[in-house]
C-alpha positions in Angstrom: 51.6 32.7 -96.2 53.8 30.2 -97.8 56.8 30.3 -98.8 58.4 27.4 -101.5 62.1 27.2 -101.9 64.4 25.6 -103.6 67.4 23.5 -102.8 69.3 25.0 -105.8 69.1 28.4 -105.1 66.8 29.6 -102.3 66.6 33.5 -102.6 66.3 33.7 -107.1 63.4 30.5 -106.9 61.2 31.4 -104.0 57.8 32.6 -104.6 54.8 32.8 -102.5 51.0 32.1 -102.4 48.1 32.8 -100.3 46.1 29.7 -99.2 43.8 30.2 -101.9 46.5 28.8 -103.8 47.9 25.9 -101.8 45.7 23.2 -104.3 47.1 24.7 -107.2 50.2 24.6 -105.8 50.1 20.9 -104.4 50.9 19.0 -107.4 52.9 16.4 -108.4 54.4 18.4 -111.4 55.6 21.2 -109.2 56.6 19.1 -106.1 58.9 17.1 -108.0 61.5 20.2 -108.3 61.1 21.0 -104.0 62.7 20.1 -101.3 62.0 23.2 -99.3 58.3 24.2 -98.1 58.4 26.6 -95.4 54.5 27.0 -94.6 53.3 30.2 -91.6 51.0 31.6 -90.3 48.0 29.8 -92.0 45.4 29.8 -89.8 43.3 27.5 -91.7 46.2 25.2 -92.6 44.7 21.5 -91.9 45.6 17.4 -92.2 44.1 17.5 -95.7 46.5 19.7 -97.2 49.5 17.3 -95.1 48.2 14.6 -96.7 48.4 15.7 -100.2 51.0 17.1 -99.8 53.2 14.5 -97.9 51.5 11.7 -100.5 52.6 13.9 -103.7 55.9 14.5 -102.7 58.0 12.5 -100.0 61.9 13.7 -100.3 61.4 17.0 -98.2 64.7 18.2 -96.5 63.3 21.1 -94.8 59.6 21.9 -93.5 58.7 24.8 -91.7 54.8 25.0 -90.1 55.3 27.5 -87.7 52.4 29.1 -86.5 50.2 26.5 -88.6 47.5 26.3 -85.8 44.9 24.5 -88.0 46.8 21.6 -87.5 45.9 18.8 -85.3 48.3 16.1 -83.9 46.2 13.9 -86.4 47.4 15.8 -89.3 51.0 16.5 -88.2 51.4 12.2 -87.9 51.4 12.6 -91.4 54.2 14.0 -91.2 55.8 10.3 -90.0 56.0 8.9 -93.7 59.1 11.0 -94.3 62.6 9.9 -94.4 64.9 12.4 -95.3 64.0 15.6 -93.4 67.3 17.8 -91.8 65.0 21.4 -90.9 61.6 20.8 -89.1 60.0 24.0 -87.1 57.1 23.3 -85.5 57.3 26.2 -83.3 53.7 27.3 -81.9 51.7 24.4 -83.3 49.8 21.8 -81.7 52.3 18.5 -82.1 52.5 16.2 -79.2 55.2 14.9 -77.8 54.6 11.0 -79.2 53.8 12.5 -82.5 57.5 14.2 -83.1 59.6 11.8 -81.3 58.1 8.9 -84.5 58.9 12.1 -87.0 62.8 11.9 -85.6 62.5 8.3 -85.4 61.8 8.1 -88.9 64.2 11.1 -90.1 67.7 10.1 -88.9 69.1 12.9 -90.6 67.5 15.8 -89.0 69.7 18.9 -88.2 68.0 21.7 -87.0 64.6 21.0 -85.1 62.7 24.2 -83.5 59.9 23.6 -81.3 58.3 25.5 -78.6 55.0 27.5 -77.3 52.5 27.3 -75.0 51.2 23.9 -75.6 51.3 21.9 -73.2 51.6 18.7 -75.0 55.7 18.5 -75.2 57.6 17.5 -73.1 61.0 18.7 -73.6 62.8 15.7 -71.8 61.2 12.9 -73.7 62.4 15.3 -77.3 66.0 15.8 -76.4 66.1 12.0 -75.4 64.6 11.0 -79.0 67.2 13.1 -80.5 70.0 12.0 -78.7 69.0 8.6 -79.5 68.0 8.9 -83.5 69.6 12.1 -84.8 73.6 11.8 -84.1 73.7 14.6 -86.7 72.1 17.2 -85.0 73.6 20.7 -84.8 70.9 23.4 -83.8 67.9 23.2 -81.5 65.7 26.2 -80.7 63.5 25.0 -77.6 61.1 28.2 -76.7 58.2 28.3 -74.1 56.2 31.2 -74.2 56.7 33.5 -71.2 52.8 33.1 -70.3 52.5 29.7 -69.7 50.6 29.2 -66.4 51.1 25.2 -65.9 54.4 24.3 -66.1 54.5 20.8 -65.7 56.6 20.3 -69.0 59.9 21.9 -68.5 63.0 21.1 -69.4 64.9 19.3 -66.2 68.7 18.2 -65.7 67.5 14.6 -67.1 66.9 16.6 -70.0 70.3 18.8 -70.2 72.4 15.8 -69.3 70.5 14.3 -72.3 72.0 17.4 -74.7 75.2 16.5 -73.6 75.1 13.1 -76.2 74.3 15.4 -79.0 77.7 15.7 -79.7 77.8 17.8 -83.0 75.9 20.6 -81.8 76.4 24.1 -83.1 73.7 26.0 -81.5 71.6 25.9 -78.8 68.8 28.1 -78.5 67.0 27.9 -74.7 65.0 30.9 -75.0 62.4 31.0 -71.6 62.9 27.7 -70.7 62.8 26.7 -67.2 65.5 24.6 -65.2 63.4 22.6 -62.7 65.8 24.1 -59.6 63.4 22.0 -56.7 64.3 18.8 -57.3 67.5 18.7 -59.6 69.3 21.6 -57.4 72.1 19.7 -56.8 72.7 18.9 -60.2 71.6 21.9 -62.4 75.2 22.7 -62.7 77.0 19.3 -63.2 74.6 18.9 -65.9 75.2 22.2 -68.0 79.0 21.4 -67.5 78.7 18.3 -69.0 76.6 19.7 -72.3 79.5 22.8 -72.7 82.5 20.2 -71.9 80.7 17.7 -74.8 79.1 19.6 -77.7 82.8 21.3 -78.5 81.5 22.7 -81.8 79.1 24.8 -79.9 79.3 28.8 -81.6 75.8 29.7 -80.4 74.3 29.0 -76.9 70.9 31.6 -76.1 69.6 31.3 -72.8 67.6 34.2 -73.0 64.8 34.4 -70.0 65.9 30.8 -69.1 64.8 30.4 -65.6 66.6 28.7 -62.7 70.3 29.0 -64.3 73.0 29.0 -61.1 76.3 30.7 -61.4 77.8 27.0 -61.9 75.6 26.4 -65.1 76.7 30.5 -66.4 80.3 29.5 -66.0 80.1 26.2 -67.6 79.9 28.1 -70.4 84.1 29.0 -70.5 84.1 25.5 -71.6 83.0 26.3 -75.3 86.1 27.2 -76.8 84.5 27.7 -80.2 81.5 30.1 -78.7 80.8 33.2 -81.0 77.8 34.3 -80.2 76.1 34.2 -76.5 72.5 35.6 -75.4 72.4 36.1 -71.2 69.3 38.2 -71.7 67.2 38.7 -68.9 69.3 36.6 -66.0 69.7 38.6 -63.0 71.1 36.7 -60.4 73.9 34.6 -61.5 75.7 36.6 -64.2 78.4 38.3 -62.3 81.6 40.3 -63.4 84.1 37.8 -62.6 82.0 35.3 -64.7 81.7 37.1 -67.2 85.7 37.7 -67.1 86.5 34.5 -67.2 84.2 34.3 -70.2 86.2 36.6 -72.3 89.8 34.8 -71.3 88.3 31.4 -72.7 86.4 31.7 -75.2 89.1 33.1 -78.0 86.2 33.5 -81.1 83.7 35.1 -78.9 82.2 38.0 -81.3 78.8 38.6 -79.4 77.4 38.7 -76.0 74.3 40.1 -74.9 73.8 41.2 -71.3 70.8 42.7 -71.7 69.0 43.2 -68.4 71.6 41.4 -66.3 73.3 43.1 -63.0 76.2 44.0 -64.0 77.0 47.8 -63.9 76.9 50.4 -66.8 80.4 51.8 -66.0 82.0 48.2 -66.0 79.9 47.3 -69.6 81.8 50.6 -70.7 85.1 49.2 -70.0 84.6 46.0 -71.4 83.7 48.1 -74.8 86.6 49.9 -74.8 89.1 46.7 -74.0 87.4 43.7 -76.2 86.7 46.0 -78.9 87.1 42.7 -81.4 83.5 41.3 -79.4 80.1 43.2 -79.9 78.8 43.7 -75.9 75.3 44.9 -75.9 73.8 46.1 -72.2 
């Protein structure tokens, strides 16, 4: 499916066509009036549609191929000859990691960037240190591995979370499954998650959801976000306690949501909590 929309008004001028009607669609007379393409699930999406596209029509703000596995690395390079791109989501695709990093070289401006999946082409580390480096503007990152990857040698590490920490206008942070590489940066998992929460102050959203090899340190770096809204601790047992937690509520005034899904902490105290923050939504 693919979705068009416009800058002007997203929800009145978006329309949709199946990729039977992607050539009709690709012209330079219709182009002219988008800014927005958000492309999914299209199986048989390939380089030659990129191309046209990308060669009708350069000014794109925001470009969504999620799901677009017909796409080679080959096709998403087109993808380098824009300038002025702030969305990208290239979630569950097949770019490489050399491929995006000259797509954020190129577009300065980017704001939100989702990637993730089971490829194994990205390396995390080598992305966050591209945007760090070329994207001073960027406030949201989703980073998502799928639970089922087998050969993990491309996980984010403290090189990488001390890297976040230079992003310095983030707004949300999205680590959903990813995996802290606890044998070798042990000693520095937490330093480096207090350093991001202590930097990014504008951070309202952090997920961690499933993120693997989080210490208690790294869990109560997180008092540090004074403007935190929302927080996901889905899924981690061992080092979300009740007195973190506590401390949690005490600092972070504009909390509205947490999720504590899964986590260790007992059903009577979740009750309590309830009953006493009733201005935050605590889901258990």
């Amino acid at each position: 499916m693919v979705n068009f929309l416009s800058p002007s008004n997203k929800s009145k001028n978006s329309s949709s066509c199946s990729f039977s009607e992607l050539p009709v669609k690709y012209t330079k007379k219709s182009l002219l009036y988008w800014s927005h393409i958000i492309i999914f699930t299209v199986i048989l999406f390939n380089k030659f549609y990129i191309l046209c596209m990308i060669n009708t029509y350069i000014f794109f703000l925001e470009l969504g191929l999620f799901y677009c596995y017909g796409i080679n690395d080959d096709g998403f390079s087109y993808l380098e000859n824009l300038k002025f791109l702030e969305y990208l989501n290239v979630n569950e695709t097949h770019i490489t990691t050399e491929t995006l990093c000259k797509i954020l070289r190129r577009n300065t401006r980017m704001r939100h960037l989702y990637i993730g999946g089971e490829d194994e082409n990205l390396n995390p580390d080598k992305i966050v240190m591209e945007l760090r480096n070329s994207c001073p503007d960027l406030e949201s990152i989703k980073l998502r591995y799928n639970r089922n990857v087998h050969a993990r040698l491309n996980i984010l590490t403290s090189k990488g979370i001390n890297d976040l920490a230079g992003c310095k206008n983030l707004r949300e942070m999205y680590l959903d499954w990813c995996h802290n590489n606890i044998i070798f940066f042990s000693n520095c998992s937490g330093a480096s998650f207090f350093r991001v929460f202590s930097s990014c102050q504008h951070l309202e959203r952090v997920s961690l959801y499933y993120c693997e090899g989080l210490t208690e340190r790294d869990i109560r770096a997180l008092a540090l976000c004074k403007n935190l809204k929302k927080l996901d601790l889905t899924g981690i047992l061992r080092c979300v306690t009740s007195e973190i937690c506590h401390t949690i509520f005490m600092n972070c005034h504009k909390l509205e949501m947490i999720n504590l899904r899964y986590s260790n902490i007992a059903k009577c105290l979740i009750l309590q909590w309830q009953q006493k923050y009733t201005h935050i939504t605590i889901t258990a």
